[in-house]
C-alpha atoms as one frame of an Amber mdcrd trajectory, in Angstrom:
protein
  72.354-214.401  20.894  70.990-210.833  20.241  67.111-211.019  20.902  66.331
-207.455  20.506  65.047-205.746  17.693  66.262-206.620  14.489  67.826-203.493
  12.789  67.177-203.628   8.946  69.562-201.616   7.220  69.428-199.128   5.012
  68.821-199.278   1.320  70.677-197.017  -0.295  68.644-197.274  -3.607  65.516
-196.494  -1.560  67.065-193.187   0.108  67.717-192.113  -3.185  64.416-192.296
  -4.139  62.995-190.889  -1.102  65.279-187.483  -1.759  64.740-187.068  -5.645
  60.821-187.482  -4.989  61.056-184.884  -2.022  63.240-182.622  -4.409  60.524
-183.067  -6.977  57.539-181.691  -4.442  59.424-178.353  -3.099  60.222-177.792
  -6.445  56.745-178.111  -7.667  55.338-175.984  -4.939  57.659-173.134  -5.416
  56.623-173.175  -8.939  53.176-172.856  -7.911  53.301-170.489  -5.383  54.961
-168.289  -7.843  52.504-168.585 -10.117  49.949-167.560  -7.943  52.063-164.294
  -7.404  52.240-163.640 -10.822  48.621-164.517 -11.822  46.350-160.958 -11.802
  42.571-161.053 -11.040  40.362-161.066 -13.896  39.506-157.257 -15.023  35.779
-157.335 -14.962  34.091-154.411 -17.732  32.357-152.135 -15.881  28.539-152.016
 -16.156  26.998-150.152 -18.792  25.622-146.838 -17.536  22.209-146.762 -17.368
  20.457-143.616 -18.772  18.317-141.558 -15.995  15.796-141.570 -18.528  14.943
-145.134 -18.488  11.521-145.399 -16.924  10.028-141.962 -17.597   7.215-141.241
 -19.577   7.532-140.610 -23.386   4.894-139.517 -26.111   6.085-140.125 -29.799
   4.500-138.458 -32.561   4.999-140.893 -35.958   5.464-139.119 -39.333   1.711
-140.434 -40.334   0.348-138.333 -36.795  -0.245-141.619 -34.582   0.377-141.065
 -31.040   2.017-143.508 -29.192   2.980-143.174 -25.350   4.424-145.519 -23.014
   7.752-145.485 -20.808  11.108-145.507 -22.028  13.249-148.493 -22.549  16.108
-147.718 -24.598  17.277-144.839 -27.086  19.786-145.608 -29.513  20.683-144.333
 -33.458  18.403-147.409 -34.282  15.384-146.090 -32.662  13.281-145.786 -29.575
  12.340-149.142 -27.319   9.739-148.460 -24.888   6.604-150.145 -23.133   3.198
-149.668 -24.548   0.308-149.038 -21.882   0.283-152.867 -22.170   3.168-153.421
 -20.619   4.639-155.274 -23.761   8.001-154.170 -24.658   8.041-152.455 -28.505
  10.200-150.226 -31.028   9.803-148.216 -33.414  12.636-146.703 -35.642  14.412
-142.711 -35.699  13.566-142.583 -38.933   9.632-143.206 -38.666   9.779-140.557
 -35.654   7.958-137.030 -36.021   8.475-136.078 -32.258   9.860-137.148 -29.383
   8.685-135.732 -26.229   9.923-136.899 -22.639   7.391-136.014 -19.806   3.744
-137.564 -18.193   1.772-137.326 -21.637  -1.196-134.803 -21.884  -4.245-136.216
 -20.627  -7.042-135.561 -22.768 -10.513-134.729 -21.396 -13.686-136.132 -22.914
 -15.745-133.607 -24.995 -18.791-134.939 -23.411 -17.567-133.678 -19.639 -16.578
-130.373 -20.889 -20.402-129.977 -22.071 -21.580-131.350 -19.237 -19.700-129.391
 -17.023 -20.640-125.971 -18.708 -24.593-127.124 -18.202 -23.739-126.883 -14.875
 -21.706-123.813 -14.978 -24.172-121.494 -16.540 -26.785-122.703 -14.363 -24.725
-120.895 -11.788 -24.179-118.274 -13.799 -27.672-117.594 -14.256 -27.810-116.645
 -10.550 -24.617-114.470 -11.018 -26.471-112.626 -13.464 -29.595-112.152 -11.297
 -28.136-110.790  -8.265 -25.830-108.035 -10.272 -29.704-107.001 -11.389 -32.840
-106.602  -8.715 -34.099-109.653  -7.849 -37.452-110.940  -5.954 -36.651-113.700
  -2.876 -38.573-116.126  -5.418 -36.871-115.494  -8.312 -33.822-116.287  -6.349
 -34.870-119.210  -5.072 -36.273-121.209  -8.362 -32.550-120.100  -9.920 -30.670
-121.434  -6.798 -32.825-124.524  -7.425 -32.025-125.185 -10.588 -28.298-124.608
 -10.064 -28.345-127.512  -7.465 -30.127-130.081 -10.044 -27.653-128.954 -12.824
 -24.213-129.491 -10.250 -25.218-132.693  -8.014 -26.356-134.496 -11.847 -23.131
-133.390 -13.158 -21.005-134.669 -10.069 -22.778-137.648 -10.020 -22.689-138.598
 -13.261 -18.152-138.026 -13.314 -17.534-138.582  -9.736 -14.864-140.757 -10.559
 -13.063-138.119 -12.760 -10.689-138.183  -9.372  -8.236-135.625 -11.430 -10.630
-133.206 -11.895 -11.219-132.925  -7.894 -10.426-129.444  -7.578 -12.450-128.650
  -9.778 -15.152-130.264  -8.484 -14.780-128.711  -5.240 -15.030-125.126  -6.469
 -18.016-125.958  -8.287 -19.777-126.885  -4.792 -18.240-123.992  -3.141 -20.100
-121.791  -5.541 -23.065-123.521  -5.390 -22.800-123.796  -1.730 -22.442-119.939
  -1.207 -25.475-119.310  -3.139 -27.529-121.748  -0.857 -26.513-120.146   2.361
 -27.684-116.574   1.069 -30.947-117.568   0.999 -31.938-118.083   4.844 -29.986
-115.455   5.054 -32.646-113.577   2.976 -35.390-115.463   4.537 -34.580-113.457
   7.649 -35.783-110.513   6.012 -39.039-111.453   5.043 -42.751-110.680   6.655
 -42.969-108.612   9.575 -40.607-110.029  11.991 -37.383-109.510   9.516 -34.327
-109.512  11.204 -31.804-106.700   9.685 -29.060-108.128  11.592 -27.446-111.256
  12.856 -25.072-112.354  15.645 -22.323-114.498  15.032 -24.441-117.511  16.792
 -27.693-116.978  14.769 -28.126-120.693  12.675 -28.277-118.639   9.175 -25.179
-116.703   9.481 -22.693-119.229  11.571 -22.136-121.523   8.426 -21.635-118.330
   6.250 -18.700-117.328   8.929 -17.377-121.164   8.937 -17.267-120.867   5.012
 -15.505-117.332   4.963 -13.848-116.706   8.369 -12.439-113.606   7.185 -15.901
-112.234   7.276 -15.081-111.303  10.940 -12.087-108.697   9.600 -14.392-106.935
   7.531 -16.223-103.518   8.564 -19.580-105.367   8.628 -18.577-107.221  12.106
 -19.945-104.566  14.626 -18.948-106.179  17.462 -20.749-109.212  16.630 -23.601
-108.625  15.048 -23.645-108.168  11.181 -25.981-106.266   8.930 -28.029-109.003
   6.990 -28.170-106.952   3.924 -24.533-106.262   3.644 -23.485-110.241   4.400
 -25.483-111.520   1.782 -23.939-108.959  -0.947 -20.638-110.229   0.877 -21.979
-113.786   0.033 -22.651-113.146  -3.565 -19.473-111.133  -4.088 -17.516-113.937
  -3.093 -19.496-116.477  -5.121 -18.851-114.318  -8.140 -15.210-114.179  -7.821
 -14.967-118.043  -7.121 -17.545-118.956 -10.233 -14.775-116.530 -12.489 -12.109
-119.100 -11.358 -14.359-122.062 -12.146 -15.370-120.608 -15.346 -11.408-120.387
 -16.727 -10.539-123.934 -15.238 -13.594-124.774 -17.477 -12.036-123.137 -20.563
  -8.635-125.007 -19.608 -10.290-128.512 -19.703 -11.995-126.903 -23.363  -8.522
-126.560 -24.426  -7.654-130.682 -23.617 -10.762-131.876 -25.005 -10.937-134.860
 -27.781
């Protein structure tokens, strides 16, 4: 009697099976694998370029004369899309389009500052016109002032025109120079005037400080300077500076609304 394993036989049937379904899978994943082979990515369309002008500032003129500024959005042959000051995103067509200008729009300056400014202005001018002539220490004084009510009430009353800063800093160099002539001048006066100064004296070392190249000039003999001749130096300079402040003045006259 046998007692080992029993050995089933083959099925015949079964084998056949067994090959035709293996036949089926290499078959299937030759097919696929070619197909992968064949199969090309996906072309992708390439972004749309983006116009370096997107984002700047843009002023448009409309045929009836509105204004209009904002920043650019888009510019087609339909129109112009940009955003208002807003921030809300608007159009308006080519056709309803005067002018088109690209570039930070012109800032316009109020009328009021402009008259306000030249109050201020001439009250410095009035001390221009007084030293060019023969004037008394008094005379000076009341004008000099005046001149400081007529700058600090102006710079007060637009110190947060923060564009106009330069401007505002000339102003008080002017004004400044014309304050620091007058110990200057004080020195001469009664019996015990001074007609010169060394470089340490209080009235004369903010005058150096303020124009340094005082000390290149033919008036520095070897450090002491002829009171006289420094405050004409003073005034000189003041003039020349209060020229510049009057055409930045005229400028701003020119952007007024």
């Amino acid at each position: 009697m046998n007692c080992g394993s029993p050995h089933l036989p083959s099925h015949p049937r079964r084998s056949a099976y067994l090959g035709l379904a293996l036949s089926f899978a290499l078959a299937s994943l030759a097919t696929d694998a070619a197909a992968t082979q064949r199969r090309k990515p996906a072309r992708r369309s390439p972004p749309a370029p983006v116009s370096p002008m997107v984002g700047k500032d843009i002023r448009i003129t409309r045929l009836d004369g509105l204004e209009i500024v904002g920043k650019l959005v888009k510019l087609d042959l339909q129109g112009v899309t940009y955003l208002n000051a807003g921030g809300e995103q608007a159009a308006i067509a080519l056709e309803n389009i005067a002018v088109l200008t690209f570039g930070e729009p012109v800032k316009r300056i109020d009328a009021r500052f402009v008259s306000d400014a030249r109050q201020a202005v001439e009250a410095l001018g009035r001390i221009n016109a007084l030293v060019n002539g023969n004037p008394t220490f008094s005379q000076y004084v009341g004008l000099v002032t005046d001149a400081r009510v007529a700058v600090e009430t102006f710079l007060v009353k637009y110190n947060d025109y923060e564009d106009q800063g330069d401007f505002f800093d000339d102003l008080r160099a002017v004004l400044r120079s014309y304050e620091l002539a007058r110990p200057l001048w004080m020195t001469m006066q009664g019996a015990d005037r001074r007609v010169s100064l060394t470089e340490s004296a209080p009235e004369l070392a903010p005058i150096l400080r303020l124009y340094p190249d005082l000390r290149s000039t033919e008036y520095n003999q070897n450090g002491r300077y002829p009171t006289d001749k420094v405050i004409a130096y003073v005034w000189n300079r003041a003039g020349q500076r209060l020229r510049q402040v009057r055409a930045q003045l005229d400028q701003l006259a020119s952007k007024a609304s």
